[in-house]
Every structure is written in C-alpha cells, then in structure tokens.
N, C-alpha and C positions, 0 to 999 in steps of 0.2 A: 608942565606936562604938555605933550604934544597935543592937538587935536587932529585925529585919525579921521575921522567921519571926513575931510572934504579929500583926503586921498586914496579913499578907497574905492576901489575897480567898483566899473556902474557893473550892476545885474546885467547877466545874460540872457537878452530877448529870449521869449518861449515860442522858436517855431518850432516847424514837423519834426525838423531833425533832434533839438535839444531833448523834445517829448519822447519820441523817439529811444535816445540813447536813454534817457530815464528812465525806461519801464523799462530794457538791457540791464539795466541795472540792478533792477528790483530782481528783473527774473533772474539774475547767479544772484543775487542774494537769496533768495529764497531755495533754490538749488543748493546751495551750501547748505545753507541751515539744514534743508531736511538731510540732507547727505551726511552732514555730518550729526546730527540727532541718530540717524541710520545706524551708524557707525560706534555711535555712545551705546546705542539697543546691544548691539554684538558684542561689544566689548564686557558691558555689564553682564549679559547672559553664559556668555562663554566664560570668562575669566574669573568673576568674582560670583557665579551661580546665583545672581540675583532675579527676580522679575521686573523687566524694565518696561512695563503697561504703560508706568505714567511719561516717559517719552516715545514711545511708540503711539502713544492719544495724541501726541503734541501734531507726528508728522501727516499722522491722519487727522487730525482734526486741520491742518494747515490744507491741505488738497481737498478736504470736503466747502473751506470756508473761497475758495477759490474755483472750484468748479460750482458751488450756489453760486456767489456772482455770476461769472459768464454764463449760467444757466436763466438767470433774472435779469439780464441783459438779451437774453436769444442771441449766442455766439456761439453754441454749444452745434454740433454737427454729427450727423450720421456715424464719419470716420470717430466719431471722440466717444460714441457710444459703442460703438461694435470697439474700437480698443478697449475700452474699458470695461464691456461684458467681456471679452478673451482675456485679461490680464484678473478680474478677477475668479473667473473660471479655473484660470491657471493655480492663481492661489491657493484656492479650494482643494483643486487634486493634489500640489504641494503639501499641504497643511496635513489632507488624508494620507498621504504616504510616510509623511516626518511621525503621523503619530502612530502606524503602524507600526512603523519603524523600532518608533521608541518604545513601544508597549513591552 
C-alpha cells in the first residue's frame, strides 16, 4: 500500500483572503439552509396541511443564534436595528391581515 501522507498538498496558509472567502462561505451556507427550511415551511403548510413550527424554530432560531453573537461581540448597528424593527413590524401587519383574512 502506498503511503499518501508525504504526497499530499501542504495546507493552505490562513491569510485575510482565505478567511475571507471562508466566512463567504458559511454565509450561502447558512442562506441555503434557511431558504431552503423556508421552503420546506410552505411546502409542508400549503400541500400536505400540516404545521411546520418545528422548522420554522429552526430558521428563527438560526438568526436569533447569530444576531446574539454579533450582538455580544458590539457589531450590531443602528442600520441592523431600525431593519429589523421595519421587517418585524412588517410581519406583524402581515400576520394581522393573513389572519383576518382567514377568519
């Protein structure tokens, strides 16, 4: 059997850039996932009249566990508060008009 270990590629130095492209990475990954959990929510609600809470916890509990960090780091900004009070305000009128709707 061969031995691999002395022809395998050296690791690629950690500078700005690699780091960089790293956390690029993470974020469409994490993008997918909620998008597509999103997507699992509607699919299950609309099609098969189920209640999909426990993937709808997943993608909010994914954006709660990452705005604490940057919140516990102080990265968190003015602009990311005022969106985030309008997006969930939005919600809210959303949510009251869907359930008038539905009544």
């Amino acid at each position: 059997m061969k031995d691999l270990s002395s022809t395998a590629l050296p690791e690629a130095q950690r500078d700005e850039r690699t780091v960089a492209v790293e956390y690029a990475s993470f974020r469409l990954a994490y993008l997918c996932l909620s998008y597509g959990l999103l997507a699992a929510v509607a699919y299950r609600s609309f099609v098969h009249h189920e209640q999909p809470w426990d993937l709808l916890a997943l993608v909010v509990a994914g954006g709660v566990v990452s705005a604490g960090y940057q919140a516990a780091n102080r990265t968190l900004g003015r602009r990311w508060a005022w969106i985030t009070g309008v997006t969930v305000l939005a919600a809210a009128l959303l949510a009251a008009v869907a359930a008038g709707v539905l009544r």
